[in-house]
Every structure is written in C-alpha cells, then in structure tokens.
N, C-alpha and C positions, 0 to 999 in steps of 0.2 A: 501792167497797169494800163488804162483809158488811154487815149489818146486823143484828144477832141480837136480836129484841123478846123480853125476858125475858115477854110476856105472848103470843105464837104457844108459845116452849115450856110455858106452863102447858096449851093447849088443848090442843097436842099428846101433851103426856106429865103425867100425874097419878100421880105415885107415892107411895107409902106408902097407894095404897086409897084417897086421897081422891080422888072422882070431881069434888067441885064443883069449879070454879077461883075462886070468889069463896077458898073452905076454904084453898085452900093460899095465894092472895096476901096471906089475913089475915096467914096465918102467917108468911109473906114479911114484911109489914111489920113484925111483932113484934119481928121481929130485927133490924129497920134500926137504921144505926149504926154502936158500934165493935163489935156481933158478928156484922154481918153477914158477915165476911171470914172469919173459922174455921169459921164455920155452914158456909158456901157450902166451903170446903175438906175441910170432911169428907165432903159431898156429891159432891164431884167425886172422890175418893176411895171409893167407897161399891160398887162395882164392880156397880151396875146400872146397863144402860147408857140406859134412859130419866132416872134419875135425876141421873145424869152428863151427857148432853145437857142438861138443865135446868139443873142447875148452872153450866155453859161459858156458856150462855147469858144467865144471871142475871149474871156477873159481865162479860159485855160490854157489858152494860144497865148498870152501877156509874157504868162512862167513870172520870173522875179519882179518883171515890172509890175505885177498886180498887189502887189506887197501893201500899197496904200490902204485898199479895199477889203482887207482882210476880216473885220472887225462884220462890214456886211455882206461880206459871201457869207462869214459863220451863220449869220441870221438865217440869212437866206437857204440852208441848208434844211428847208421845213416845207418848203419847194412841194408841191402834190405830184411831179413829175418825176418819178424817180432817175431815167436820163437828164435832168437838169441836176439832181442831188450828185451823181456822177459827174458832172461835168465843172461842179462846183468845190467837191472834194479834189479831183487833179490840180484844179484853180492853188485850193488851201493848199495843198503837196509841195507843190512850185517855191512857197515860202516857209519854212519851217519855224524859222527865227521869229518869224512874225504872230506863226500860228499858234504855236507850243503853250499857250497858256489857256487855249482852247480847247485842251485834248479830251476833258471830260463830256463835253458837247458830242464829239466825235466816237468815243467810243460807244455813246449811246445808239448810233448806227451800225454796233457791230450785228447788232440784231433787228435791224431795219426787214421790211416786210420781200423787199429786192434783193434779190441774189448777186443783182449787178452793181449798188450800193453797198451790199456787204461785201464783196469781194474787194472796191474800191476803197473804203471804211478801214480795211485790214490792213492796206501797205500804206494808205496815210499818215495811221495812227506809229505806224514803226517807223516814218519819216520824221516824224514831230518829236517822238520821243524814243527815238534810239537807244539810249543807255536806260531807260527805266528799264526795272525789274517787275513792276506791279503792270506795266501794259502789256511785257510779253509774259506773264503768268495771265491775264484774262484773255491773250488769245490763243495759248494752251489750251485753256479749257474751253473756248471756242471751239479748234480742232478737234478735239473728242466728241463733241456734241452735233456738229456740223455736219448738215446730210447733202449738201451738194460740192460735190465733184471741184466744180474749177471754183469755188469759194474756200473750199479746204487747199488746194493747189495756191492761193494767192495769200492766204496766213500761211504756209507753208515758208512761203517767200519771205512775207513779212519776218516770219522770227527770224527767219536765214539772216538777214539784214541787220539785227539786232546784236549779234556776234554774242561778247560774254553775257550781256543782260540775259540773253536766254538761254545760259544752259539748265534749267529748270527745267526746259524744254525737250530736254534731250533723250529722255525715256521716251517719253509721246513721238518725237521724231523717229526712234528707231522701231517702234512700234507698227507707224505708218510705212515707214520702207521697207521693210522686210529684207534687210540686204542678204539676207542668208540664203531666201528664193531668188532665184535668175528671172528674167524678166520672162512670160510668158505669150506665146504670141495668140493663145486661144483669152488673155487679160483685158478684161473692157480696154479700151482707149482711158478714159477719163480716169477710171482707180490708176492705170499705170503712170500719166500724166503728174497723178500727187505724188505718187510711189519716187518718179525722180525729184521731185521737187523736196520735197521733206531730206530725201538723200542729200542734193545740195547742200541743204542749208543745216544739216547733219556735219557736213564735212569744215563749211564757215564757222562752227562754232566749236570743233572741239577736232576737228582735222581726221575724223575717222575712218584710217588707213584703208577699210573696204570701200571707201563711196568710189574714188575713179577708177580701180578697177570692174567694178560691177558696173559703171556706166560705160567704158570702154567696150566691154559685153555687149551693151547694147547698139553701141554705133557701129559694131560688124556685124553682128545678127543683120543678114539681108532681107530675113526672114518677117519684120519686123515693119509698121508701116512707119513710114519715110514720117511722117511727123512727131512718134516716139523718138527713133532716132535723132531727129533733129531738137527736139525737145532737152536729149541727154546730152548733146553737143552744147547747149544753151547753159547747162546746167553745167558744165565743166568750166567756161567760160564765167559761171558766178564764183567756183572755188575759189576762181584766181592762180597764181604761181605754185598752189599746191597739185594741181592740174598736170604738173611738167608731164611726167611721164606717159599725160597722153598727147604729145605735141606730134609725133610720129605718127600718129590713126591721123589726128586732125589736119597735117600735113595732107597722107594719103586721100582723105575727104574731097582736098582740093583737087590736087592732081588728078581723081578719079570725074569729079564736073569737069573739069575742062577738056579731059577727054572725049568725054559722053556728049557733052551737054545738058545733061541732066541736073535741073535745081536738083534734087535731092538734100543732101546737107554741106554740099561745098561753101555756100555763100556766109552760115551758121557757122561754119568751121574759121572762116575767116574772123568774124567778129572774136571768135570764141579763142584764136591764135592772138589778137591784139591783148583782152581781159589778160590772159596770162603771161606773156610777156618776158616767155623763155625762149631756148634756144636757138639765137639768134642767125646763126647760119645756116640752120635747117631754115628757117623760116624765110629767112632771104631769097634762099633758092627758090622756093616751093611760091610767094608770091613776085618776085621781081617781074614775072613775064607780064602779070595782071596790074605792074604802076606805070601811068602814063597819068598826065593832066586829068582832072576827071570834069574840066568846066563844060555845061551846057550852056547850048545858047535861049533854051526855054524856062533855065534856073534849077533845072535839074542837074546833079553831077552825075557821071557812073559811079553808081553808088561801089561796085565790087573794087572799079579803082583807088577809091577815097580810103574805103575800110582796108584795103591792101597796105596803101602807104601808113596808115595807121597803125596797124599790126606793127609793121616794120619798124615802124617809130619808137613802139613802146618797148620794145624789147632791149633787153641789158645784159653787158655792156653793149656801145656800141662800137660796130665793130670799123674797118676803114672802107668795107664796100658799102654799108649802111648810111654811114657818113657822105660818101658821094653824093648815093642814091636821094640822102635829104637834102644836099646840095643843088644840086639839078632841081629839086621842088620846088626852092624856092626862084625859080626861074615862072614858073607855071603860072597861068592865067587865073584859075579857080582860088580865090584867099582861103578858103580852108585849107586846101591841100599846101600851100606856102604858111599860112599859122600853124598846120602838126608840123611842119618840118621843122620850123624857127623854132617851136619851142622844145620839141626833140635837142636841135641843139644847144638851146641855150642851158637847159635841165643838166644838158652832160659837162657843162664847162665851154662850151663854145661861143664866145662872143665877138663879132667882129662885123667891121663898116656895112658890108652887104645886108646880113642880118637885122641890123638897125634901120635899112636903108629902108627891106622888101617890109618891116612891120611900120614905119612912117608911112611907104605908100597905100599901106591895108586901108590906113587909116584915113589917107584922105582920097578912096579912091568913088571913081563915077559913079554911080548909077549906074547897074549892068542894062542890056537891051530887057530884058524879061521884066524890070522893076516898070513898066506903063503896064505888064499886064497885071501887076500883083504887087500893086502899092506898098500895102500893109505889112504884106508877109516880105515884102523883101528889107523892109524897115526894121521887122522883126528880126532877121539875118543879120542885117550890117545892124544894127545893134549889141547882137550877142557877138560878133566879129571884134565891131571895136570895144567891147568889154574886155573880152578874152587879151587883146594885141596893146591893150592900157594895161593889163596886168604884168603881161610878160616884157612889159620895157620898164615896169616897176623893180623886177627880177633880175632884171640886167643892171640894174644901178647906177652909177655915174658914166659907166659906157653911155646910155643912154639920153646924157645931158644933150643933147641935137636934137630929141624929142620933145621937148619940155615945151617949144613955140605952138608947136602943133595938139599938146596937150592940150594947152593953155585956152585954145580956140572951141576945142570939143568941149572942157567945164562951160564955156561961156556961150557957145551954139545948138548941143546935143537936146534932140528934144524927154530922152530917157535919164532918167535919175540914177538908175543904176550904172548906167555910161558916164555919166559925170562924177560918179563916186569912184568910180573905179580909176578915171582919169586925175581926180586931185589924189586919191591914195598914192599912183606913181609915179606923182611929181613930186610928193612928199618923200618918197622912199628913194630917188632920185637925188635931190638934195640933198637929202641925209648922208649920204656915201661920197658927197663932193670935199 
C-alpha cells in the first residue's frame, strides 16, 4: 500500500512562496491538534494543485488522528488528480471504524480509470470491511478480469487480508499461483510478483501446506532476481507462525547479509523472522549481534537494529536470554526500542517497578534534538508513542496505579484525541483492577 510522507510533499511542493521546508513544517506544527483537520480541509480545497497534493498528503501522515475528517475526504475522493485520490484513500485506510459505512463509495473505485487508485481502492476496501463476504467476492472477480500486474498483486493481498470471508477466493487464488510450477527464472517479474502474492494469501486463508515450501524454493534459487526473492521472504512474513519451518533459510538470509554485505534479502528476512514469531533461540542467535540502541541523533533509528529487537520480542515463549536481552532495552535511549521491550514483557507476565518506571518516563519525555527540524512529524511519533505507552500501562492494571498522575495531565494537555482516549481508557482499566 501508498505511503504518502507528509515531509517528501513538503520538498516537493512549497506553496504560498515559502521556499524553506523547515518555514512551512513550523507552520505545520502550529496547527497540530484539534485544528489541524479544517486547516488541512481548506487546503485541500484551495484549488491549487501543489497545495492540494500536500494537503492529501498531510492528512495520510495524520493515520488515526484524521478520523474526524472522514465524512470529507470521502467526498473528496472525486479529486481530478488521481495521486490525490490515492493519498486520500491511505487517509480513509488509516480509520476503518470511521470509514466502513462508506465502503460502497469506495468500491466504485475498484474500477477507477488509475491503476494506482485501483490498486490503492483494493486493500482499503479489505481494511473497511474485512469480514464481508460480498467485498471479497467483487474483488474475486476483480482478479480475473484485471490486466495489470501490480493491481492484481495488491487484491491479491487484499483477499489475503480477508482470512475466512474469502475462501470463495480460493479457486481464483490457486489458479493465479500455480503452486505446482516452481518459479521460473525466464517468468516476467511482475506475473511472478502476483504468482507469490496470491500464494500468501492462499496460505492466510485456508493454510495450504504447498505455499512455504514452494516459496522456500524461491528464496534459495540464487538464480532468481533479488527482488522476487525478497518479495517471497515478504510473503512468508504475511503467513505468519504457519511460516515456522522457514525460520532456518530466513535465519540463513541474515547471516549470509552480514557476511556479504549485500542488501539482498537479509533486512526482509528480518522483518519476516518478527511476523512469525517462532523459534526463539534460533532467532536469538542469528539477530543478537544486530541489537544495540537503535536512537539517532537526526530522528532516524537503525532501522536493522529496531527490527532485530522486534523480531526478538515477538517470538514465544520467552526465553531467559531473550528476557535479558529486553531488559537491557529498556535501559536504551531510542522509546521505541524501550516500548517493544516493556511491552514484550509486560504480554509475557512481567511487571515490575523499572517497567513502570521506563513507560512513565516515555511519557513525559523531552523533545529529542531532531524535533526543531521536523516539528510535525516528531509530533506525529511522540504521539503514536504515548498512545501505544497509555495502552500498555492500561495492561498492566493496578501495578500501574503511579501512573495515573501523569495520565491525568496528558487527558488534560495532549493536543491529539486519540492520546487522550487512549489515556482516560487506562486510567479507567487502572482503577478497575484497584
């Protein structure tokens, strides 16, 4: 799916004359809030069409906060720009609960004039309404009708997504992967591309015992270009824990980057060892060398070290090296790399004073140095931070009653609604258990 970095459209397009982009994210952040959603609507509104891209763009960068707006992005979906029709469907994505009474609006862009709308169109509509059966039969027959490449690859996904509502699906699916051909290396890019995809999402809804070994296939084939293979790595990673038995290639993946140096699929491999969420002590070995801190001082983390300790995290049981290992995290500079750790433990039965201690400080922490270059988007971070760190002290229950001063402040300070929602919910859940 899109991705729309409300800070690619600031480089790209400066409108109203300001040239700087530091100038206009100030101004960005000023608004953050409850006015950042009329600001952003008059903007998208404003019938210049740089500042209308930016616009689309900023509010798909919102995610849940744009929840309010929901009702006129729909409208707005009539857009002449088909990248704004895109940037506005990731928008509606972001909120499901909000959008889902919309969905007929939305599938009428299953057949939109854009390839890149329609591709877009296809996994919003399985976001919205995941359990129906009549969305994933109309993009069945989407599939079959469907003549471009990465648009049948992204309904491919979509029904994957869908689990039981689409095994209706499942003929058309095994039709498209052909799991009984091995992958060939004289096979377009783009047909092999769906070929895994369909596979995946063959396997999410009815577990059929040939998909990871025939995508296993693929990720030794050296034969093969490196973004197939990576592609099939991605796609073992959507299985999930049905995946296990390729935790050993996926393993090997890694060790074989770090030897080389070669992106190839080691980095994919990683993601793809977190999604499943087996074998914990292979997996410990194979990433321990790759966790350290991952904080940048430009607000970038290392991303290989973030995804490492993640991996680590998600994997069950846990074991008493793993445990260390999340111990030691939460020592760490970077608050995501200390929120997977805390809530690794907290998930397993682990609650105690330090834990409580590192998700209180999450909450009330600085400003990193990076937040004067990138107002907005660091706003956007420590937002989703203290949603996630209001939740997980909700989880924790009455241990948590030490929190409840500092919740108390974010309901009544926080300029995001969904952080204040999230903070009265675990004061609520808090009390309860006192």
């Amino acid at each position: 799916m899109h991705y729309f970095s409300l800070f690619t459209a600031i480089s790209l397009f400066a409108p109203w004359g300001l040239q700087d982009s530091k100038a206009i994210d100030h101004l960005i952040a000023q608004h953050a809030g409850p006015f950042t959603i009329p600001w952003l609507q008059n903007l998208l509104n404003s019938d210049d069409d740089m500042t209308e891209a930016y616009a689309a763009s900023a509010f798909a960068s919102l995610g849940v906060e744009a929840r309010s707006a929901i009702p006129f992005l729909v409208n707005a979906l009539r857009h002449k720009d088909p990248h704004i029709r895109v940037a506005i469907l990731d928008a509606i994505g972001n909120c499901p609960a909000e959008a889902s009474s919309s969905i007929e609006i939305l599938l009428e862009l299953l057949n939109d004039e854009s390839s890149a709308v329609r591709r877009s169109a296809a996994i919003t509509v399985a976001r919205l309404a995941p359990k129906s059966a009549d969305v994933a039969h109309r993009l069945c027959l989407l599939l079959r009708t469907e003549q471009d490449a990465e648009v049948r690859e992204a309904i491919s996904l979509a029904i994957g997504s869908m689990a039981s509502a689409a095994k209706l699906a499942i003929c058309q699916l095994q039709s498209v992967a052909r799991l009984n051909d091995p992958a060939g290396i004289d096979e377009r890019v783009d047909e092999l591309m769906v070929r895994i995809q369909a596979a995946a999402s063959l396997c999410r809804i009815n577990g059929d015992s040939r998909v990871v070994p025939w995508l296993i296939a693929i990720i030794r084939n050296e034969r093969l270009f490196y973004v197939i293979r990576e592609a099939a790595v991605d796609a073992l990673g959507q299985i999930g824990e049905r995946s296990m038995r390729a935790v050993p290639y996926l393993c090997d993946a890694v060790r074989f980057w770090r030897a080389s140096g070669e992106h190839i699929v080691g980095p994919a491999a990683i993601r793809a060892l977190g999604n499943i969420g087996e074998c914990p002590e292979l997996v410990f070995l194979t990433l321990k060398p790759l966790v350290k801190d991952p904080y940048g001082l430009n607000g970038y983390p290392d991303y290989f070290a973030l995804w490492s300790l993640e991996a680590i995290a998600s994997c069950r049981p846990i074991t008493w090296e793993t445990q260390e290992c999340l111990e030691r995290a939460l020592e760490y500079r970077d608050n995501r790399a200390r929120l997977v750790a805390a809530r690794a433990l907290v998930r397993s039965g682990i609650t105690n004073s330090r834990i409580l201690d590192v998700l209180i400080e999450i909450l009330n922490s600085p400003p990193p140095p990076f937040a004067e270059t990138w107002e907005f988007e660091w706003k956007l971070i420590a937002a989703s931070e203290s949603r996630d760190t209001a939740s997980l002290l909700g989880e924790m229950g009455s241990v948590a009653g030490r929190a409840i001063p500092t919740l108390l402040h974010i309901v009544q300070r926080s300029e995001f609604e969904t952080v204040r929602d999230a903070a009265r919910k675990a004061i609520t859940r808090i009390q309860a258990c006192r």
